[in-house]
Structures are given as C-alpha cells and as structure tokens.
C-alpha positions in Angstrom: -79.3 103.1 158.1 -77.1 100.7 159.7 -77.2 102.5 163.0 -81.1 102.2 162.7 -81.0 98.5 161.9 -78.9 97.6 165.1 -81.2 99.8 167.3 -83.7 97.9 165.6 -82.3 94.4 165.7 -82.9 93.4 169.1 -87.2 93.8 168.2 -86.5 92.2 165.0 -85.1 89.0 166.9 -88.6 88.8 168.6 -90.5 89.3 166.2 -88.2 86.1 164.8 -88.4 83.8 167.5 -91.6 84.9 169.6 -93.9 86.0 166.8 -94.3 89.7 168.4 -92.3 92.5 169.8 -92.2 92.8 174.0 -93.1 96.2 175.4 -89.7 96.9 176.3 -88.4 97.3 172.7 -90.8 100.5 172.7 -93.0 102.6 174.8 -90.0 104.6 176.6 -88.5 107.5 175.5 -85.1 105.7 176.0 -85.9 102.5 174.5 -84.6 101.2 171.1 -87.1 102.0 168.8 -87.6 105.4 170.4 -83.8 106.0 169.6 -84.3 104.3 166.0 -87.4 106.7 165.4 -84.9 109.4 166.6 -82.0 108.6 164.3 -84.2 108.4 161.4 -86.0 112.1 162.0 -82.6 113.5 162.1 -81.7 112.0 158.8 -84.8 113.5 157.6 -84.7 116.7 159.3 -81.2 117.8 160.4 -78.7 115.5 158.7 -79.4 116.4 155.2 -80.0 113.0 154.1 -83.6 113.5 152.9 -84.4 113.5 149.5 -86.9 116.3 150.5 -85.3 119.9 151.5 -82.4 118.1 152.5 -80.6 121.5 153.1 -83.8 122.9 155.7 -82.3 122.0 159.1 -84.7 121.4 161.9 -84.0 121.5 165.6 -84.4 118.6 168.0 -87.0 119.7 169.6 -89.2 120.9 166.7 -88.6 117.8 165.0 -89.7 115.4 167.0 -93.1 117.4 167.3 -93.0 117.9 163.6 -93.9 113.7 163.2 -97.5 114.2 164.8 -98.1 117.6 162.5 -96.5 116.2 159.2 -98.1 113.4 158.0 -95.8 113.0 155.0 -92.2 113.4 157.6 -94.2 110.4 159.4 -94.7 108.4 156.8 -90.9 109.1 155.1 -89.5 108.4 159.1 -91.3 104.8 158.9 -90.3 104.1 155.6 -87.0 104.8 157.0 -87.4 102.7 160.0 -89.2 99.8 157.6 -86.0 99.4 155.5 -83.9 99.4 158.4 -86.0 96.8 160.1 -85.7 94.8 156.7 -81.8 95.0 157.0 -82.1 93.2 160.6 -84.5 90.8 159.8 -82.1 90.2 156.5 -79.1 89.7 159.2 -80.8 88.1 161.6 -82.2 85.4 159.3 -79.2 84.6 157.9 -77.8 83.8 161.3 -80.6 81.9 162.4 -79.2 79.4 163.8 -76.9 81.9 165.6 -79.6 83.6 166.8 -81.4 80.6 168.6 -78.1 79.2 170.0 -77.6 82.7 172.0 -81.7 83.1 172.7 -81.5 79.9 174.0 -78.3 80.5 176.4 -79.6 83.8 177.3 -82.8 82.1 178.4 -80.5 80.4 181.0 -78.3 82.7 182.1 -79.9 85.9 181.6 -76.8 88.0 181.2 -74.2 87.2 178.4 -70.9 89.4 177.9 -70.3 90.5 174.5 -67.4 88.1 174.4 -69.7 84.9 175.0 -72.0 86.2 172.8 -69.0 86.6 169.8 -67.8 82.9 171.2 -71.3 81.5 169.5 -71.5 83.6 166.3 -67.5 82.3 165.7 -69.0 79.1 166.4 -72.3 79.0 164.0 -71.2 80.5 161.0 -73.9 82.0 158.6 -74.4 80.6 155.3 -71.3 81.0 152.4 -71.7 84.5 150.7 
C-alpha cells in the first residue's frame, strides 16, 4: 500500500495545492495512476493479498480486463487505491509546508535533483510525532 501511495503522491500534491489533478497524473498507460491501478489489481488478483480468493491467481493480461467485467474487483481495486491516496494526502499534509517550499522552487527551476529536493524536507521539518 505504500508502493501505491507514492505512485499516488505526486496527484495527491495537486489535488493539495491546485484544487485538481493535471492530465498527466492519468490518461497514459505509463502514467502514475495507471501504475497505482496496476499495483493494486495485482494485490487483488495475483499477489494473494485479497481478502477474496486470495489463493486464485490471475494473469496480467486477464486481470486488467477483468476491472471492466467485475464490478465488485473494480470497486475492491478503488478502495485500494482510495486508502492509498488517504496515506499521501496524510503525508503530504503533514509536510505542508515542505510541500509548498519545493512546489514553489520547482515552479522556478523546473527540474530539482532528489538531493535539492531532500535539502528542503531536512530543512522544514514536519510537525513532532
């Protein structure tokens, strides 16, 4: 789930600041919530993490074309995807401030190295546990 909120974080963070989600978070099969959908079928379907038949293994292929046929897969994949998005908007609003500081540099330089970006978070510590 972890894995799911990360893919999902970046969406989340837009939906923080901006209000809404840009197309580019979706709408490709390569983009992060089409590899957050992904990782969430396979829990369902081939990981065994399902609280339905989680010993039935499904293929790939079969169950990515299972979500438009099973209406109740669908709905346990976006429940899935729901909590996962709860976890990042959790994160992510705990580091607010964090968040706007590298938003805001980002809108300036357009291209930050994951070492600037760990500069800031050192920098604006989130709230005491």
């Amino acid at each position: 789930m972890r894995s799911i909120a990360c893919m999902l974080a970046g969406r989340t963070a837009e939906l923080l600041i901006f209000g809404e989600a840009v197309a580019g978070g979706g709408g490709y099969d390569d983009s992060d919530l089409a590899r957050a959908t992904e990782h969430a079928v396979a829990a369902e379907t081939r990981l065994g993490f399902s609280n339905h038949q989680p010993l039935l293994y499904r293929s790939l292929a079969v169950s990515i074309n299972e979500l438009s046929l099973d209406r109740q897969l669908a709905d346990r994949v976006n429940s899935r995807l729901m909590e996962a998005e709860a976890m990042a908007r959790s994160l992510l609003e705990n580091r607010r401030d964090a968040l706007v500081t590298i938003a805001t540099q980002l809108t300036d330089v357009r291209v930050m190295t994951g070492e600037e970006i760990t500069r800031l978070l050192i920098a604006s510590p989130g709230p005491p546990a």
